[in-house]
Every structure is written in C-alpha cells, then in structure tokens.
C-alpha positions as CSV (number, residue, x, y, z in Angstrom):
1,X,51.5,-18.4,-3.7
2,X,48.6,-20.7,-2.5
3,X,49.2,-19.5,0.9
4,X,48.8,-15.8,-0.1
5,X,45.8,-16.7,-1.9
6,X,43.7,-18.3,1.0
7,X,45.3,-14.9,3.2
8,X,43.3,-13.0,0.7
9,X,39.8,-15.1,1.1
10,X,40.1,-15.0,4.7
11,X,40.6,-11.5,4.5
12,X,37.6,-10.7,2.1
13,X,35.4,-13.4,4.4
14,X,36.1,-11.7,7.7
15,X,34.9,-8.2,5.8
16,X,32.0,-9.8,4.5
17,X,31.0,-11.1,7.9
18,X,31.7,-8.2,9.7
19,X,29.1,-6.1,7.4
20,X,26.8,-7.9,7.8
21,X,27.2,-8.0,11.8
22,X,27.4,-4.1,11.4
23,X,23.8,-4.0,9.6
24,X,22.1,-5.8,12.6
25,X,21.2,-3.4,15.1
26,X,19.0,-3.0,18.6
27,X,16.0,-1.2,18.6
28,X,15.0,0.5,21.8
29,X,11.1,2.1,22.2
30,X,11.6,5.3,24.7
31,X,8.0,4.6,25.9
32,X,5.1,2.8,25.4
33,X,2.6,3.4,22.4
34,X,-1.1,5.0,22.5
35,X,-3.5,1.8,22.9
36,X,-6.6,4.5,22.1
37,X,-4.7,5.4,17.8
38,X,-5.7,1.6,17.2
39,X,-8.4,-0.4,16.5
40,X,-8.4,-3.6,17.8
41,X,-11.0,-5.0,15.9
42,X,-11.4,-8.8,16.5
43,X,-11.3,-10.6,12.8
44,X,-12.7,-14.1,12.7
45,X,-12.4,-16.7,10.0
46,X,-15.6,-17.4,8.6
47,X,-14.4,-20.6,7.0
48,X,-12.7,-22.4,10.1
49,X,-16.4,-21.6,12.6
50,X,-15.8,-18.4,13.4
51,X,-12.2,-18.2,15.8
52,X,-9.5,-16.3,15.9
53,X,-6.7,-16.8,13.1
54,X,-3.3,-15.4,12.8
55,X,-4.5,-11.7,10.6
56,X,-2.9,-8.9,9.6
57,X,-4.4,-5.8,9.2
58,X,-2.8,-2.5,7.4
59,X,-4.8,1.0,8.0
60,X,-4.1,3.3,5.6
61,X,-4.1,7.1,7.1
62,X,-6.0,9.6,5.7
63,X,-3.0,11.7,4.8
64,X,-1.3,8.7,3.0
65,X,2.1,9.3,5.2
66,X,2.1,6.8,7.6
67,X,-0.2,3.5,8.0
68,X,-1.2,1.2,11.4
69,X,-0.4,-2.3,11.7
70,X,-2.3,-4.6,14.0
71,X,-1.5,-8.4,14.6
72,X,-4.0,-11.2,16.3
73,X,-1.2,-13.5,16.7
74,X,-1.8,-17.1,18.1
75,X,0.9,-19.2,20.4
76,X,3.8,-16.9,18.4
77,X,7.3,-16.5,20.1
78,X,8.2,-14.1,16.6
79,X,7.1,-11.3,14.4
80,X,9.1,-10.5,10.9
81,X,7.9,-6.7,10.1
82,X,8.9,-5.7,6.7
83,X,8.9,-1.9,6.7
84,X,7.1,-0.4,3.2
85,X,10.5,0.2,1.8
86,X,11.7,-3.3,2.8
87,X,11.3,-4.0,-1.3
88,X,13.9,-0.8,-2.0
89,X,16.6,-2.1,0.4
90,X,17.1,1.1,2.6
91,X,19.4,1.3,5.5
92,X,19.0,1.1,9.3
93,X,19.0,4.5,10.1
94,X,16.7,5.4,12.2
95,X,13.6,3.3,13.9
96,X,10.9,2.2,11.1
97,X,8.7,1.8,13.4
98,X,6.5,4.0,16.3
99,X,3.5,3.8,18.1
100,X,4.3,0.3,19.4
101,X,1.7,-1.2,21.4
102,X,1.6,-5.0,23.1
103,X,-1.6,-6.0,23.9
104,X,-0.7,-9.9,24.6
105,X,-0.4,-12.8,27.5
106,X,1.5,-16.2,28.1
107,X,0.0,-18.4,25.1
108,X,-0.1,-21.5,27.8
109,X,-1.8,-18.9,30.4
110,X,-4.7,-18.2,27.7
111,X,-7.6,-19.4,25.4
112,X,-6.8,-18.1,21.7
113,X,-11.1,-17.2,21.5
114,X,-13.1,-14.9,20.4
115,X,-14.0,-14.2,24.4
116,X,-10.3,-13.7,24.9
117,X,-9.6,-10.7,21.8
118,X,-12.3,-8.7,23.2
119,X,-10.9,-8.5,26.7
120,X,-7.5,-7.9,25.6
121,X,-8.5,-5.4,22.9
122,X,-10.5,-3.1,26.3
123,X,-7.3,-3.2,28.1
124,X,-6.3,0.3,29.1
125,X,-2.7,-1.0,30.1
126,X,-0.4,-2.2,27.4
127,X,1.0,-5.9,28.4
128,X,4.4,-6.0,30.7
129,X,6.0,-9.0,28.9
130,X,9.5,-8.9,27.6
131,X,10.8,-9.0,24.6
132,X,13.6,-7.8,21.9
133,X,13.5,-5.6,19.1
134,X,16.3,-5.7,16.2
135,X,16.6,-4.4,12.7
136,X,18.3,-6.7,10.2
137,X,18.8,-6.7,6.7
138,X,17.8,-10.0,4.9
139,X,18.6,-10.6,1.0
140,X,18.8,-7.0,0.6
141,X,15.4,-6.1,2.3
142,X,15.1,-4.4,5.7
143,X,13.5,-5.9,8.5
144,X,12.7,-5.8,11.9
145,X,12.5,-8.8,14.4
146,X,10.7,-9.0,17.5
147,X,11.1,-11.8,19.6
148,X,9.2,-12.7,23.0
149,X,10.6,-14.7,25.6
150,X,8.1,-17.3,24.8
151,X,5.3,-17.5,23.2
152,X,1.8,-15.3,23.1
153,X,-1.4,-14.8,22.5
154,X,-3.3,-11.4,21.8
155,X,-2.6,-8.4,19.4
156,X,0.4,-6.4,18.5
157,X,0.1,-2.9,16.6
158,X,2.9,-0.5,15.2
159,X,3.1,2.3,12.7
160,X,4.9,2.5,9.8
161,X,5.8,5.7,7.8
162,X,4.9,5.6,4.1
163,X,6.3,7.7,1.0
164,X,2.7,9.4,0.8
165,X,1.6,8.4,-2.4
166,X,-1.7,6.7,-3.5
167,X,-0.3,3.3,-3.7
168,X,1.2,1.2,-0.7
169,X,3.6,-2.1,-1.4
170,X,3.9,-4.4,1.8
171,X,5.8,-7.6,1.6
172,X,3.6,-10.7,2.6
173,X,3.5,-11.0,6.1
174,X,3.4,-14.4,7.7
175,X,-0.5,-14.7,8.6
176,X,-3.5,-16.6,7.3
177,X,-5.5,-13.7,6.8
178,X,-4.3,-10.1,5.4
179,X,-6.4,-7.0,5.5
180,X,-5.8,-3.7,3.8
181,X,-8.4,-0.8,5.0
182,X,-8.2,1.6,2.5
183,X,-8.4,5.7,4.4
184,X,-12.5,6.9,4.0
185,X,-13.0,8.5,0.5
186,X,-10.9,6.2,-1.3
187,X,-11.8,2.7,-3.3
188,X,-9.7,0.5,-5.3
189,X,-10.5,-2.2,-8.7
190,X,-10.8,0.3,-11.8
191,X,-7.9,-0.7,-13.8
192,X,-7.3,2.7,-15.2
193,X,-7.1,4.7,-11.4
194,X,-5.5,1.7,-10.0
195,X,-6.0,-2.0,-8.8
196,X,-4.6,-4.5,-6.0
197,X,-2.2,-7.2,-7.2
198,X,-2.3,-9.7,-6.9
199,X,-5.9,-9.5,-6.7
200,X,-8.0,-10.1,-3.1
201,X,-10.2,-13.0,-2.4
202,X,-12.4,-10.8,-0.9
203,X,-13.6,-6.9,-1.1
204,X,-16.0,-5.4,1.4
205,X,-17.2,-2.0,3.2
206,X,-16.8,-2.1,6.9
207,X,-19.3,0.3,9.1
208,X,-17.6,3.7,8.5
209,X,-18.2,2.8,4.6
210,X,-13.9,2.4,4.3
211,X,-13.2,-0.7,1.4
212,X,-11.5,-3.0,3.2
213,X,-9.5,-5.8,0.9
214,X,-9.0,-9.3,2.2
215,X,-6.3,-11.8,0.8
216,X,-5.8,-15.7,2.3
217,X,-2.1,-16.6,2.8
218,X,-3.2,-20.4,1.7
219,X,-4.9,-19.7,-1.3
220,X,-1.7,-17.4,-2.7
221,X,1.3,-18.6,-4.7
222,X,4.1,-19.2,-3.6
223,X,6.0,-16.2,-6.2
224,X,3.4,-13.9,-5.0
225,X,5.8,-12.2,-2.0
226,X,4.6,-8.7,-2.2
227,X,1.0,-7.2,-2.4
228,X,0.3,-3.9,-3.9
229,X,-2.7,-1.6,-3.6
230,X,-2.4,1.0,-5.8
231,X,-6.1,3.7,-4.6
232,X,-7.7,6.8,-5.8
233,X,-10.7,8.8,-4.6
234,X,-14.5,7.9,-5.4
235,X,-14.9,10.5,-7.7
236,X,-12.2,10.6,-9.2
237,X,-13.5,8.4,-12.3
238,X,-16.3,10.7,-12.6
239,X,-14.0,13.8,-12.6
240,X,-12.1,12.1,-15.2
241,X,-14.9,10.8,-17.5
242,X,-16.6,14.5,-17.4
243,X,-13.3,15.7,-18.3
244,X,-12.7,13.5,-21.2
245,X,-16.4,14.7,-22.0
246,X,-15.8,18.1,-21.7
247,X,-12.7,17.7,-23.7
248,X,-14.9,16.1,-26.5
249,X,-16.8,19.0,-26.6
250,X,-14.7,21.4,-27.1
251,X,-13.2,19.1,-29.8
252,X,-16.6,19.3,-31.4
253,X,-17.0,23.1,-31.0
254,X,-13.8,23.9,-32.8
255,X,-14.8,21.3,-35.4
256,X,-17.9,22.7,-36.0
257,X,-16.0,26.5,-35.9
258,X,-13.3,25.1,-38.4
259,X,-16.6,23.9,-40.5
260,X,-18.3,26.9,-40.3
261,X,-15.3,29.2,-41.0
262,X,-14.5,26.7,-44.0
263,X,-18.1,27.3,-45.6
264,X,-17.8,30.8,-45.4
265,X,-14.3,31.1,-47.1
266,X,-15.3,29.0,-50.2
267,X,-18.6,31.2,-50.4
268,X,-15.7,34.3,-50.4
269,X,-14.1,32.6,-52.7
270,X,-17.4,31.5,-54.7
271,X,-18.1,35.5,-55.0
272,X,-14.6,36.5,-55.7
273,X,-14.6,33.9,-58.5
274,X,-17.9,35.5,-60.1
275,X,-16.5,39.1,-59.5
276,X,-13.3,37.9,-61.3
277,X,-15.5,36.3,-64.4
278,X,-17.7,39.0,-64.6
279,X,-15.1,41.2,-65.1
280,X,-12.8,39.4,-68.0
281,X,-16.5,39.3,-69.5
282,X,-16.3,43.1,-68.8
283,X,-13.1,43.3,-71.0
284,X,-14.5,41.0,-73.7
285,X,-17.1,43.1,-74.4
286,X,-14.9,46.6,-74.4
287,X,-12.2,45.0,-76.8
C-alpha cells in the first residue's frame, strides 16, 4: 500500500515538474528594433554627484496602447521584464515584447559616465553582443529574462503593449531610480481623477511640458512591489467642476420653477377659496 502511495507522488511530482518546464519558453526577435522610436535620455542621480545609476524609465504613448521602456544599466549580466499584465498571470503566448533595441558594451571594456551614455545613446547601429531571451512564469506572474554572456554597460529599450486605459500597473523593476513619463496632455495627483501609489519622491515637467514621476528603489518598502499610475487629461477637473456647476444650476432653476409654480397654485387656490366663501355667503343671504 505504501509503495502505491509514493507511485502516486512521483507521479503527481513528475507532472508538476514537467508544467512548469512546459511554461518556460525561447524568445526569438526576427530583427532588430528602431534606435530613432526611443529616447535615450541620459538620467543622473543628483544625490550621488551627478553619474549614471541603474534607472528605469516607462513612456507612456499617446494612444495609451503600448508604452517604451529604456534601461541605463551598469556592470549587469541580467534583466527581469515584468510585462504590464505580469500582476494578472497571463500565459506565454505570444512575445510581450517588440521594438527591442541594445545600445550596450563589455562592462570591463567601458566607463559607466556621463561621457559614456551620450555616445552610446548617438549610436546609429544597435550593439552586436549576444545574449538570450526567455519567458517564464514565476509565482504566478509572467516574465521575461534576458541574459548577456557577461556583463554590460549602456541602455536597453523595449516596448510593451498595454490594455489602453488611463492607468498603467508595472511591477518594481530592479533599479535605483524609476521614471514614469506620463503622454503630453495628461497629469497625475488629484485624488478624485486619479493618483500614483505608492506615491513618488519626486514630480517634475520635462522640456516638452510631459509630468514625469520619479520613485527611489532605496527609499521604498519592502511590501511596496508594484507601482500604479492611474492619469487623466489637464482639463479634465475643469470639465468636471463646470459640469457639477452647470448641474447646480439647473438644480437651482427647477427649484426656483417648482417655487414659482408653488406660489401661483396657492394664490389659485387663495381665489378659489374666496369664490367658494363668497358664494355660501351668496346662499346665506337668499335662504
């Protein structure tokens, strides 16, 4: 009986090991990505003299359907990328990701400087080092690693698809610095249209007036694994409070007609009360 027993583990083991073997899959790019979609802008970190640090940054499209990642990455051999519906589970059926373009050397043939980023960033050629793509699910989240032979210097970009909604969920990537640069038009922070959680050391305008949100990997908590941005358009508070204004208007003007219509229906009845006395008088006086 024992023996049928451990049978049946090993059974349910092997099954359970070869699903898991079965979610893991190779991910082959047919060609290279467009180095001009990106912008390779060259973030430094104010509080450590002004160099280079490991940063993330998210570009929100204007149409809200897909968004640009780009990576300064720093002596790094691997990338996690957690697609936006990593937190949903979702399946490994087709690629997550497009656009992939490797702007990177040798970390141990380079200088992670400032000097270094811009050169790399007005490359015309994207970088001819190998590496490996795979997609993997991981405590029931997808995600996609990418692995280099050793390890390197420079920045990495991708796109992601996105459900098209005003609000985009990322899981915490693993850099210092994370950026979110929300599409032109559109601002976050009014708790009613939608905030960021958990909420960004820093909020600025870059040069083409986009809001760009900034949160520090060191100064989060350890619970906080997923950052939200939920976004709306500038004038959309406006339309709302001249709507809610308009609505109280209207409130007002039917008050005032309900008012209005009230008084003249008790002067009605006023007269029609007189009329009616008048009359019994009428009958008082004929009897």
């Amino acid at each position: 009986m024992k023996t049928k027993y451990v049978f049946i583990l090993l059974a349910l083991l092997v099954i359970f090991i070869s699903g898991c073997i079965d979610q893991k899959k190779e991910i082959t790019l047919d060609e290279p990505g467009n180095i001009s979609s990106y912008e390779f802008e060259v973030f430094l970190d104010e509080w450590d003299n002004e160099i280079p640090a490991n940063t993330t940054t998210y570009y929100i499209m204007s149409d809200k359907t897909e968004v640009q990642a780009v990576h300064i990455v720093i002596n790094s051999s691997k990338l996690e990328i957690f697609p936006p519906d990593s937190l949903g589970g979702g399946g490994p059926e087709k690629d997550p990701i497009k656009n992939f373009v490797l702007l990177v050397e040798p970390a141990n043939e380079t200088v992670a400087s400032s000097e270094t980023f811009v050169r790399l960033s007005n490359n015309s050629n994207v970088s001819d080092i190998n590496y490996t793509l795979t997609q993997d699910i991981v405590r029931s989240m997808k995600v996609v690693n990418l692995e280099f032979e050793e390890p390197v210097t420079g920045f990495i970009a991708y796109t992601l698809e996105t459900p098209g909604t005003q609000s985009f969920t990322f899981m915490r990537p693993d850099s210092e610095f994370i950026r979110v640069v929300l599409p032109e038009g559109y601002v976050t922070g009014n708790r009613v249209f939608g905030i960021a959680r958990p909420e960004p050391s820093d909020t600025s305008f870059d040069e083409k007036g986009r809001q760009t949100l900034l949160w520090i990997s060191s100064k989060m908590g350890d619970r906080e694994e997923a950052i939200q941005v939920k976004y709306y358009t500038e004038s959309a508070p406006m339309y709302f409070f001249a709507a809610i204004i308009a609505l109280l208007f209207g409130v007002a003007m039917v008050l005032s007609r309900y008012s209005r219509s009230k008084k003249e229906l008790e002067s009605v009845r006023e007269i029609f009360e007189l009329e009616k006395e008048y009359e019994e008088k009428g009958r008082r006086k004929n009897k």
